[in-house]
C-alpha positions, 0 to 999 in steps of 0.5 A, spaced: 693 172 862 698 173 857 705 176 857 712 177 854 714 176 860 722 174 861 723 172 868 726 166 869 721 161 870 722 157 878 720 151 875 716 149 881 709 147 879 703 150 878 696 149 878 695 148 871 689 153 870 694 158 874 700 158 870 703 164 867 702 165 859 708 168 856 709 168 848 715 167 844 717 167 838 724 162 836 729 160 831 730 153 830 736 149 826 736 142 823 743 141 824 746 135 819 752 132 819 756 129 813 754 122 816 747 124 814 746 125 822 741 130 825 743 134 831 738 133 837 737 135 845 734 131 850 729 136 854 726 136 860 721 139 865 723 139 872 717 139 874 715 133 871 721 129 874 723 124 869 720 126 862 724 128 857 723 129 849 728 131 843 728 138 840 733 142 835 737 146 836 735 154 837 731 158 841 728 165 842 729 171 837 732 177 842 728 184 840 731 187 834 734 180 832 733 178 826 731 170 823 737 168 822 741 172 826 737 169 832 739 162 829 746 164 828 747 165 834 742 160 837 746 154 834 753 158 837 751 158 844 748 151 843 753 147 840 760 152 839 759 151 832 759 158 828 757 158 822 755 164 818 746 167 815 749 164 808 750 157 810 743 156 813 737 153 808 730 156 808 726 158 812 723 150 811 717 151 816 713 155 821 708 153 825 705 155 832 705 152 838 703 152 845 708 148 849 705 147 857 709 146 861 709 144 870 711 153 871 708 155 865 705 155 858 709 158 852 705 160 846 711 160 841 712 162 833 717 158 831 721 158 824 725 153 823 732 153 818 736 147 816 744 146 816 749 141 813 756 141 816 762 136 818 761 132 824 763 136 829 764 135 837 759 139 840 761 143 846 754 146 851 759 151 854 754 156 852 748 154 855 744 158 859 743 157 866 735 154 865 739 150 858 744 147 864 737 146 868 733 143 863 738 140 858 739 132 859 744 131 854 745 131 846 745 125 841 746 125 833 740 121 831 741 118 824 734 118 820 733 110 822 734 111 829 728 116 829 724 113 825 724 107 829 725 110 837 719 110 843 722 117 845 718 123 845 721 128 839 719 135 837 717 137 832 714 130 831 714 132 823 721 132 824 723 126 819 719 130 814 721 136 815 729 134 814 726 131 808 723 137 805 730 140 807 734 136 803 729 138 797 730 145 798 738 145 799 737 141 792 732 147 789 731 154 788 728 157 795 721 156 796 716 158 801 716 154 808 712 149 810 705 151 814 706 146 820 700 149 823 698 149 831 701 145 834 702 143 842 707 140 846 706 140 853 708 136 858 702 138 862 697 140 858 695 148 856 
């Protein structure tokens, strides 16, 4: 079954094999700060009491929103940071993803963006009902502190991507990155 169905989700779980499908397709930001920091929030499936994992900022493109537009307006909603398409390098990468989750399984394009910005206090006060629902927290992560930490990060290739990113902002634009199919699910698709 597949749709593009935008109902909210119930996060009640569902038999794997009975999960609706919906596809998306998203704008995500590597948000870094003038400390060499990268922004990070903690997700969670509430269907799957005590998981979580780390994700960037960004989220789906409404229809007739482009790339950027989307990843403007995500990052303002996210963080109450405004910035303008110009500040924003790439895009870096594009993949395809599945992620199953306890209600649902979301098939996913994803494009992602890198940002440099002055450390700044996040505010989550546009966050979305299911954001307040599932978003568990924020943190700025420094590039030690996510290659040495246990906890669960989205996309996994995140240190290689924030060091392609870095290339880029130095160079002329180029082609993203292929980051290929890829799952990430907390019940499997």
């Amino acid at each position: 079954m597949s749709s593009d169905d935008d109902s909210p989700r119930t996060f009640v779980p569902v038999a794997p094999d009975e999960r609706p499908r919906r596809s998306r397709s998203t704008a995500r930001v590597l948000l870094i700060d003038d400390r060499d920091r990268i922004l990070l929030f903690a997700d969670s499936d509430p269907g799957v009491p005590g998981l979580r994992w780390w994700i960037t900022p960004g989220g789906g493109i409404d229809d007739g929103e482009s790339e950027l537009v989307a990843a403007v307006r995500e990052l303002e909603e996210e963080t109450g940071l405004r910035i303008t398409e110009a500040d924003l390098v790439g895009p870096t990468m594009r993949r395809t993803v599945v992620h199953g989750y306890s209600d649902v399984v979301i098939d996913q394009q994803d494009v992602f963006y890198a940002c440099w910005v002055p450390a700044f206090e996040v505010s989550t006060i546009g966050h979305t009902e299911e954001e307040q629902l599932t978003m568990a927290g924020h943190r700025w992560w420094t590039r030690a502190e996510l290659a040495s930490t246990d906890e669960e990060i989205w996309p996994a290739v995140l240190l290689d991507l924030w060091k392609d990113a870095d290339v880029r902002r130095e160079s002329a634009p180029s082609e993203p990155a292929d980051g290929g199919w890829v799952e990430e699910s907390t019940v499997p698709a």
